[in-house]
C-alpha positions in Angstrom: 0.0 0.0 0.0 1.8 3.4 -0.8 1.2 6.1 1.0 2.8 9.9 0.8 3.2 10.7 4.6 6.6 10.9 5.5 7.8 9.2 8.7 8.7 11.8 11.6 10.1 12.0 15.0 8.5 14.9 17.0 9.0 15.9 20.6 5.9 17.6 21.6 4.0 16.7 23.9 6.3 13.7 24.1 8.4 11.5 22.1 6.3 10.8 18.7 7.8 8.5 16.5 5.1 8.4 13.7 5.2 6.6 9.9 4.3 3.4 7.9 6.2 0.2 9.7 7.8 1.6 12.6 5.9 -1.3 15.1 9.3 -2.7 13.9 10.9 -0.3 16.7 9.0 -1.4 19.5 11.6 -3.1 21.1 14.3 -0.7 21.0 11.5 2.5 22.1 11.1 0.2 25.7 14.2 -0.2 26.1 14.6 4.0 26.0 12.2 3.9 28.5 13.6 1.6 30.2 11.7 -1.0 30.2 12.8 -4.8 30.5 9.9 -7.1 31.2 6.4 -5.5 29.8 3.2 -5.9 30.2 1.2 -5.5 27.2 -2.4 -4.4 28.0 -5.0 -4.7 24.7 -8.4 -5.4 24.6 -9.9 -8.6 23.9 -11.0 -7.9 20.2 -7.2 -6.7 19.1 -5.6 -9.6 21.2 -6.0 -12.4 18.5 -5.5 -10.3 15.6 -2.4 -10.2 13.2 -1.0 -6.5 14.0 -0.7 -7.6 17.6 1.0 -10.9 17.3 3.0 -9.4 14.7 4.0 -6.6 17.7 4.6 -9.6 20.0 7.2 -11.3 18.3 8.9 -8.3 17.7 8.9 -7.8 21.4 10.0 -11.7 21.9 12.7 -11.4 19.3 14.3 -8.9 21.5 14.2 -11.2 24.7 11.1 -9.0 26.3 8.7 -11.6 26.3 5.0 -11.7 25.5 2.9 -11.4 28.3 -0.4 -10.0 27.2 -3.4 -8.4 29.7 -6.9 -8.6 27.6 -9.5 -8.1 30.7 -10.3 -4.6 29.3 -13.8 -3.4 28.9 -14.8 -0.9 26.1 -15.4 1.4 29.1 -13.2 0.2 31.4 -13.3 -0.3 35.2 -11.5 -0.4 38.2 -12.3 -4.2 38.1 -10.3 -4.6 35.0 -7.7 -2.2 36.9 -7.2 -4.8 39.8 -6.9 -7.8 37.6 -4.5 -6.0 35.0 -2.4 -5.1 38.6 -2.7 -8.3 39.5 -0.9 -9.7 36.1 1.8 -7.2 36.3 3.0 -7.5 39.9 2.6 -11.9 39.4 5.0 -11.0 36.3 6.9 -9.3 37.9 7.0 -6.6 35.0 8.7 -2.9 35.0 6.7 -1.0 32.7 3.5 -1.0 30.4 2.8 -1.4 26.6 -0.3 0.5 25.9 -1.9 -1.1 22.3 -5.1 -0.3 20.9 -7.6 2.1 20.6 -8.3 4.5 23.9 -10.0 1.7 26.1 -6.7 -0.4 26.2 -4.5 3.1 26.6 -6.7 4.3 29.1 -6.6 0.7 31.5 -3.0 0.3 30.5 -2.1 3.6 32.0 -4.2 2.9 35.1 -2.5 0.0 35.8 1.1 1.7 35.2 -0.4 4.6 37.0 -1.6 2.1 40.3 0.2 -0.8 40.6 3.0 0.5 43.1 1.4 2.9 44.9 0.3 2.5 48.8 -2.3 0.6 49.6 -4.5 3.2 51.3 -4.4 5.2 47.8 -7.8 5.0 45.8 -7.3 5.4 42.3 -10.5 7.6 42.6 -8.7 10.2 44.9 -6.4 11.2 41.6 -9.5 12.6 40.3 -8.5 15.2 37.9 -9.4 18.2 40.5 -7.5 20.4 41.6 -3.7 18.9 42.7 -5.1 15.7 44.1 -2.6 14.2 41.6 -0.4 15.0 44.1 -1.7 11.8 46.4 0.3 9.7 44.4 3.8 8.7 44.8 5.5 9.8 41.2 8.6 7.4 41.8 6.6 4.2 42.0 4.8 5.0 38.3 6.0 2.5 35.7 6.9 3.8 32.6 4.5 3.8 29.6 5.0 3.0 25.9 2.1 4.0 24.2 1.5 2.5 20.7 -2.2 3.6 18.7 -4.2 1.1 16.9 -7.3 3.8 16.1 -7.3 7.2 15.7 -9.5 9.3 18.1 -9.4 9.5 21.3 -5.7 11.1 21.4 -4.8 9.0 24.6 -1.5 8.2 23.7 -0.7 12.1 24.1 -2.5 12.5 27.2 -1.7 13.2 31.2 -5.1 11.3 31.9 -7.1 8.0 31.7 -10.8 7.6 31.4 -11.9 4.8 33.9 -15.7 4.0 35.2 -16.8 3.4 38.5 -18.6 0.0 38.2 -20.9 1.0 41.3 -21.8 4.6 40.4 -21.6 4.2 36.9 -19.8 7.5 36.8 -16.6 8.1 34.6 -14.1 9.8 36.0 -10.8 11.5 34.3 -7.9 10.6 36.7 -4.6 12.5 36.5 -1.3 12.5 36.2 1.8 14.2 34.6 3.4 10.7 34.2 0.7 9.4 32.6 2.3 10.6 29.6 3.6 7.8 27.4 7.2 8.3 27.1 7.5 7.0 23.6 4.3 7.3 21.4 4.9 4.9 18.6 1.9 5.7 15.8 2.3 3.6 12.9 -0.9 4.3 10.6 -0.8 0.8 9.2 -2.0 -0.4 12.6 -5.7 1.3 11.6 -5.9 -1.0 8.7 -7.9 -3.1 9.7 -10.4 -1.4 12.0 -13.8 -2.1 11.6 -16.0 0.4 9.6 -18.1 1.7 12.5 -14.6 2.0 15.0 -13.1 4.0 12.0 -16.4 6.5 12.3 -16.6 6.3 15.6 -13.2 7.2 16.8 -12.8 9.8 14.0 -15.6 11.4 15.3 -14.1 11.6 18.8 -11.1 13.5 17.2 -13.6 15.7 15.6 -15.1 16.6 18.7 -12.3 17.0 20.6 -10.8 19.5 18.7 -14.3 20.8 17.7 -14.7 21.3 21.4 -11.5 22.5 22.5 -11.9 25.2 19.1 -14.7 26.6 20.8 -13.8 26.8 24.7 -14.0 30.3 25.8 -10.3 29.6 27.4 -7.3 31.5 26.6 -4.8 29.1 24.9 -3.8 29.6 21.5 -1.5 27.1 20.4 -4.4 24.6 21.4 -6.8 26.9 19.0 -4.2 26.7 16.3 -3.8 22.7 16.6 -7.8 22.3 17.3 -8.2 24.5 13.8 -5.7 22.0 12.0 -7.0 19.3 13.3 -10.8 19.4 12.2 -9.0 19.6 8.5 -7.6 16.5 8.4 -10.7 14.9 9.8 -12.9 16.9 7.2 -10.7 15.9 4.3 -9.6 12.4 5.5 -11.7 10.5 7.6 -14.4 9.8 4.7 -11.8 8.2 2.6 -10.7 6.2 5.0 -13.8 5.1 5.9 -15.0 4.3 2.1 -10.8 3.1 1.5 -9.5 1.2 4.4 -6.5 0.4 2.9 -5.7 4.5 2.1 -2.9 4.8 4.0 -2.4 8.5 3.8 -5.8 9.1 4.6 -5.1 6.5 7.6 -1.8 8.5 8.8 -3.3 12.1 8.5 -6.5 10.9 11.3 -3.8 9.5 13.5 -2.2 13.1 13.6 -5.6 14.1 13.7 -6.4 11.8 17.0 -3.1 13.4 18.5 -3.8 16.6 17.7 -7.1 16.8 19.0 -5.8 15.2 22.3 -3.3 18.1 22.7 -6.2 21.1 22.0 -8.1 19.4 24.6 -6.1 21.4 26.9 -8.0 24.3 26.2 -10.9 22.5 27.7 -14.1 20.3 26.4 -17.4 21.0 26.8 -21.4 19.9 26.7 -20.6 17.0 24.1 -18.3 15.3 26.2 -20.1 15.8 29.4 -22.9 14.1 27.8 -21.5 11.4 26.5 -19.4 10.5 29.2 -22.2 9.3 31.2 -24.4 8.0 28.6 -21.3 5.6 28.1 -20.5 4.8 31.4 -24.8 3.6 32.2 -25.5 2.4 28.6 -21.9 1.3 27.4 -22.1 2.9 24.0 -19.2 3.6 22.0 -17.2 7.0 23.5 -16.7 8.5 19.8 -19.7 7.5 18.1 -21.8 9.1 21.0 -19.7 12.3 20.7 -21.2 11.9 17.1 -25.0 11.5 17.9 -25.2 14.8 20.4 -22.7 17.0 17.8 -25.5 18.9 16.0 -27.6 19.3 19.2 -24.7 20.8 20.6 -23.8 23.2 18.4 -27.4 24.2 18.2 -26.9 24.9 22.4 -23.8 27.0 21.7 -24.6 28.9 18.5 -25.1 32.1 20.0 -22.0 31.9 21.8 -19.7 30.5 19.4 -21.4 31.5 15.9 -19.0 33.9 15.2 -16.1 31.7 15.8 -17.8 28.9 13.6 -18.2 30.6 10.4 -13.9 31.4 11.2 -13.6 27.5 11.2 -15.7 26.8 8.0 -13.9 29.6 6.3 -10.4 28.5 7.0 -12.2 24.9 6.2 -13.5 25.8 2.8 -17.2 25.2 3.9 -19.5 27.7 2.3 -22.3 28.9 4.7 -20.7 30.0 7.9 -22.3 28.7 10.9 -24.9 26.8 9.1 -22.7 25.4 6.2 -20.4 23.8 9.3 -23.5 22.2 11.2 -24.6 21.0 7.5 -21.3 18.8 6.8 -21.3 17.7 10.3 -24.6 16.1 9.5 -23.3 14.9 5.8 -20.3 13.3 7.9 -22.3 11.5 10.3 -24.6 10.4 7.4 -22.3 9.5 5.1 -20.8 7.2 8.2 -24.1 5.7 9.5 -23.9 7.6 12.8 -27.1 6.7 14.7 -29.6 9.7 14.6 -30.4 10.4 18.1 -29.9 8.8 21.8 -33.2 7.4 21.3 -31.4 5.0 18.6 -28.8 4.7 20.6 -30.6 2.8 23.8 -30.9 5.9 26.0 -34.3 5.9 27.6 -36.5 9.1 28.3 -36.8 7.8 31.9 -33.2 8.5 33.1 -32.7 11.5 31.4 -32.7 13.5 34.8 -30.5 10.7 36.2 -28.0 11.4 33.3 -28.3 15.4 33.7 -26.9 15.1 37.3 -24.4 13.0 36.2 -23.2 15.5 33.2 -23.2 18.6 35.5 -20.8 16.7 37.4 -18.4 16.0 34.4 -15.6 18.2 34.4 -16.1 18.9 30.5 -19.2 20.9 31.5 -17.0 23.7 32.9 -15.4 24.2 29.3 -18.6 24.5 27.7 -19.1 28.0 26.2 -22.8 28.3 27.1 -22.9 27.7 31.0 -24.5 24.1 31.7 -27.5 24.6 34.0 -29.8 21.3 35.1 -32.4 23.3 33.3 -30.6 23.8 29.9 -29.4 20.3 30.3 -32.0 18.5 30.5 -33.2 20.2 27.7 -30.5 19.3 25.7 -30.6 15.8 26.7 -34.0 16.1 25.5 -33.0 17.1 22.2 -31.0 14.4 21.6 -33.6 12.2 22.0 
């Protein structure tokens, strides 16, 4: 498959190495970390598949064995934390292999993240408020190669993990600065073979992250600048790579894509993320392709605060129509990618709407939000979605 994306090292916000084939350097990228003996967390779908036995025996070939951890949920939990911990301290192991799409990253970092630390520590108290990152013991964090098998959610750039309380049903971002990977490896060929609706789904998660990071009210403008660049190379790429799974390009600008929109975030997210985080953590719907379903409704919430900003973004985009003409091709995207139409289609039922509502004013996301999030205005949103 050809493909005319050059490979690249970059060094922000860690070490990137991206291009076609370089799984091939997994072995050597541990060993600049550090790592000896590691513990490869994946999820149970990408744990019998080609790409990852092909990334195990590179790893065995260099005498770092092939321990894998597969107990990981789509939305994972603190259950899947303690058994992944489990693995790692039997083993023996000094450092974490992060592969596959942000599930996998998210647990794999967890367990990195957990498995050292005192026993009176709750993984909940790093809760990313205020410094209680600070709780932990930065020393005992195992190191973290991160290696992309999707492109969305951006994880492999990011200080955090995403993990659900089983007995709330509540997700919760919990933080770190050492949950940054040291080494990113992305290598675009690993997308190949993602299912249709997982290439929609998590493309629409990078969407919306730097959708929603474009439109924080927060000052930050390198993350406006990256957000803008991003939403680009979604626009232009992630149809074809839908419609061509083989399209490498198309494949390696969305993983920049994914990155990119992880390192806007910064600037903040807002009413489509704290929706959809707990839609997924009581219905256990897809992270990226619920992103998808509340989009429009959300722009529809913020138009009057972000109008102006939006008809910027469609005219650096080439998208005729200004506000309008950017809510129209998010709708032909989701269309032309079978995104379900509403929550409604989804699964979400009308009787825990005000369930959920409490649960999104609690989200962190809501405080990026342009339009402050109310339980009145949220509930009505909700209810547009349905």
């Amino acid at each position: 498959m050809s493909h005319d994306v050059p490979n690249r090292n970059w060094s922000y916000p860690t070490a990137i190495k991206f291009g076609v084939g370089r799984i091939a350097e997994l072995a050597e990228h541990c060993a600049a970390a550090g790592i000896k003996k590691p513990l490869f967390v994946t999820d149970k779908a990408l744990a019998s598949l080609p790409i990852t036995a092909g990334a195990l025996e590179v790893l065995d070939k260099a005498g770092l064995g092939r321990v894998v951890f597969s107990e990981v949920d789509p939305n994972p939990n603190e259950g899947n934390m303690a058994a992944g911990i489990a693995v790692y301290l039997a083993g023996g192991h000094d450092g974490v292999i992060c592969f596959g799409g942000g599930s996998a990253l998210d647990l794999g970092k967890m367990i990195a993240l957990m498995a050292h630390q005192r026993a009176d520590l709750s993984v909940w108290d790093l809760e990313d408020i205020d410094d209680w990152y600070t709780h932990a013991d930065s020393a005992k964090i195992a190191p973290i190669v991160a290696v992309p098998t999707t492109a969305g959610t951006g994880s492999e750039v990011g200080r955090a993990g995403v993990l659900t309380n089983s007995v709330t049903h509540k997700k919760k971002i919990i933080f770190h600065p050492k949950l940054l990977p040291v080494v990113t490896l992305c290598d675009p060929a690993l997308t190949v073979g993602m299912p249709r609706f997982i290439t929609a789904g998590t493309g629409m998660d990078a969407l919306a992250h730097c959708l929603e990071a474009y439109c924080s009210p927060f000052y930050h403008p390198m993350s406006q600048g990256i957000a803008l660049e991003g939403m680009r190379l979604v626009f232009e790429n992630l149809t074809v790579a839908y419609a061509d799974p083989n399209n490498l390009t198309a494949r390696a600008h969305m993983m920049s894509a994914a990155a990119m929109g992880a390192v806007a975030f910064q600037k903040g997210l807002g009413a489509i993320h704290s929706l959809s985080h707990p839609i997924g953590a009581v219905y256990n719907t897809h992270h990226g392709t619920t992103n998808a379903v509340v989009m429009p409704m959300v722009l529809d919430f913020n138009r009057h605060a972000i109008e102006d900003r939006i008809e910027k973004a469609a005219a650096y985009l080439g998208i005729a129509g200004g506000f309008d003409g950017f809510r129209a091709a998010v709708m032909d995207l989701r269309t032309t990618l079978g995104i379900p139409e509403n929550l409604t289609a989804l699964g979400v039922q009308a009787d825990r709407l005000d369930e959920l509502t409490e649960m999104a004013l609690e989200d962190p996301s809501c405080g990026g939000n342009p339009v402050v999030m109310t339980r009145e205005n949220t509930r009505a949103l909700f209810q547009a979605c349905m």
